[in-house]
C-alpha positions in Angstrom: 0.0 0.0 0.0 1.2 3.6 -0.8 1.5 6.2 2.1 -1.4 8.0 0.3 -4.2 5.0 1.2 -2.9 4.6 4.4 -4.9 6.8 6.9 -5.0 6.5 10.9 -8.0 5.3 12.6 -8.7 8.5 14.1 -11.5 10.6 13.5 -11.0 13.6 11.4 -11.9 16.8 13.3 -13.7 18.9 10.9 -15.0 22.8 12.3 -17.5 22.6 9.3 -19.2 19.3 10.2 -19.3 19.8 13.8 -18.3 16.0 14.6 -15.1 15.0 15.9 -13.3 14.9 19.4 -13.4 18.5 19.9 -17.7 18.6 19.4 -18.0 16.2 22.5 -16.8 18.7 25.5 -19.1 21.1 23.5 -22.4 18.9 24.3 -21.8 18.4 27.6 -21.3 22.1 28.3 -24.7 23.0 26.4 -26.2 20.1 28.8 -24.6 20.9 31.5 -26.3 24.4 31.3 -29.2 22.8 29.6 -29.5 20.7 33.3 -28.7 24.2 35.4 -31.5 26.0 33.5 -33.9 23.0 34.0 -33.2 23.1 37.9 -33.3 26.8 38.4 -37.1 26.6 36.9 -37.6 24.0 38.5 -36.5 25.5 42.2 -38.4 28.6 41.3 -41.9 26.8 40.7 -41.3 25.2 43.9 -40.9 28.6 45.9 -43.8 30.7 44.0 -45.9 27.9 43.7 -45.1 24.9 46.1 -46.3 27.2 49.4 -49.5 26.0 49.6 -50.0 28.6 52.6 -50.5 32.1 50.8 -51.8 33.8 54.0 -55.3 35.1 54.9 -58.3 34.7 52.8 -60.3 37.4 52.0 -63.8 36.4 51.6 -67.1 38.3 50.7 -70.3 39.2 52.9 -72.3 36.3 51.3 -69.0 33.6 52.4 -69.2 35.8 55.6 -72.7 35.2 56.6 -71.9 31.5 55.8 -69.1 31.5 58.8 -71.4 33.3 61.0 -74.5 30.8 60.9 -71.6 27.9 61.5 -70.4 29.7 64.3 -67.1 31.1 63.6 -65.1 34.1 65.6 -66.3 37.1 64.2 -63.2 40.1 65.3 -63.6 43.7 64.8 -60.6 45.6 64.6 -61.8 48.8 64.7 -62.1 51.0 67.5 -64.3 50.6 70.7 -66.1 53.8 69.9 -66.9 52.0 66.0 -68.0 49.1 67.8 -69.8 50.2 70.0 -72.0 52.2 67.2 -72.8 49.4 64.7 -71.5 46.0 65.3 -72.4 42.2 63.8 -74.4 40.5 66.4 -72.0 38.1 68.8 -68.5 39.6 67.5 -65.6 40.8 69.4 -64.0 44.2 69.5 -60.3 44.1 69.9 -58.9 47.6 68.0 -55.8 46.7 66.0 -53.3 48.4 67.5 -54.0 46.2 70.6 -54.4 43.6 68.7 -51.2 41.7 69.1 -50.6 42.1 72.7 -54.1 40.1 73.1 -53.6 37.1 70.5 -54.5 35.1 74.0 -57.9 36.0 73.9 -58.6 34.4 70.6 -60.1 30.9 70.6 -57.5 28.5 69.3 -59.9 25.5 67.6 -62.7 27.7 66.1 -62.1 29.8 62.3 -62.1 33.8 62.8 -63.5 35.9 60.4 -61.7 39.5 61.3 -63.8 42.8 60.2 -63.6 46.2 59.8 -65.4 49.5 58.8 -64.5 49.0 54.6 -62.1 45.7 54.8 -58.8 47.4 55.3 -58.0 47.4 58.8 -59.4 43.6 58.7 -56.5 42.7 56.2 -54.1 43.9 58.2 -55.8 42.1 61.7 -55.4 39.0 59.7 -52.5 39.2 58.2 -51.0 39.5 62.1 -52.9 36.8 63.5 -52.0 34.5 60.0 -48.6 35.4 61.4 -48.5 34.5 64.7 -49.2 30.9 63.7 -53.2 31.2 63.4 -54.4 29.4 60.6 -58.0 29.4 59.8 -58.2 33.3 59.7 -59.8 34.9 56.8 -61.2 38.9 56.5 -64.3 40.2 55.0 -63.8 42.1 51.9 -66.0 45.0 52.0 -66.0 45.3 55.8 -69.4 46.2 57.6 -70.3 48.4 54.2 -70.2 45.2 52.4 -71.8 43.3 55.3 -74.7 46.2 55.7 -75.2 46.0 51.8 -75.8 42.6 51.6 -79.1 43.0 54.6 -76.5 40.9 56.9 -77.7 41.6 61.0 -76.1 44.3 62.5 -76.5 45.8 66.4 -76.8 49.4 67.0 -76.0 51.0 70.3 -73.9 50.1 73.4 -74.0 45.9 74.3 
């Protein structure tokens, strides 16, 4: 055989076709990253979606009413003076800025509906309780505008 048919059993690295020796370290980096994409999605679903506790639940008068005839905690966080003006029947006045320095007055095995004047203070009232570990807490949208609107029962006058 002439020198010119014989040929080494190596591959030929060829830039144009993209095969080859050098190609291979090429692939694994664009899998590599490929892999790091995948898991950083991945991670980030988990965090926004995974947390299945997303805090308080604001509900409306009509969901409201529903807790009320099943006997759940009904809180109004506004002030003594509102309270004592126009109230839902059986509810409990504890203003928010007192709020948590009396989370021990709250019943621990029943669901609390928290309430304000318009549904904005009741958010917050919530939102503190969620955080100090209470877990079947949700706030009337609307407040007592919404609950009046809707024909709920509401007291007038001191207790």
């Amino acid at each position: 055989m002439s020198k010119r048919h014989r040929t080494s059993r190596r591959p030929v690295t060829s830039k144009a076709s993209g095969r080859g020796r050098r190609s291979r370290p090429k692939r694994q980096t664009i899998w590599l990253w490929v892999g790091v994409g995948a898991a950083v999605v991945a991670a980030t679903l988990f965090l926004l979606l995974g947390s299945t506790d997303s805090g308080p639940t604001e509900i409306s008068a009509a969901q409201a009413y529903d807790e009320y005839l099943r006997g759940a905690f009904f809180l109004d966080v506004r002030t003594q003076e509102d309270w004592n003006s126009l109230r839902i029947p059986g509810s409990v006045v504890i203003p928010l800025d007192e709020l948590p320095g009396r989370l021990g007055e709250l019943p621990e095995n029943q669901g609390i509906v928290v309430i304000c004047g318009l549904g904005v203070r009741s958010k917050e009232g919530a939102m503190i309780l969620h955080q100090a570990g209470i877990s079947r807490v949700s706030c009337l949208s609307g407040g007592l505008e919404a609950w009046e609107a809707a024909g709920y029962p509401l007291e007038q006058g001191l207790p």
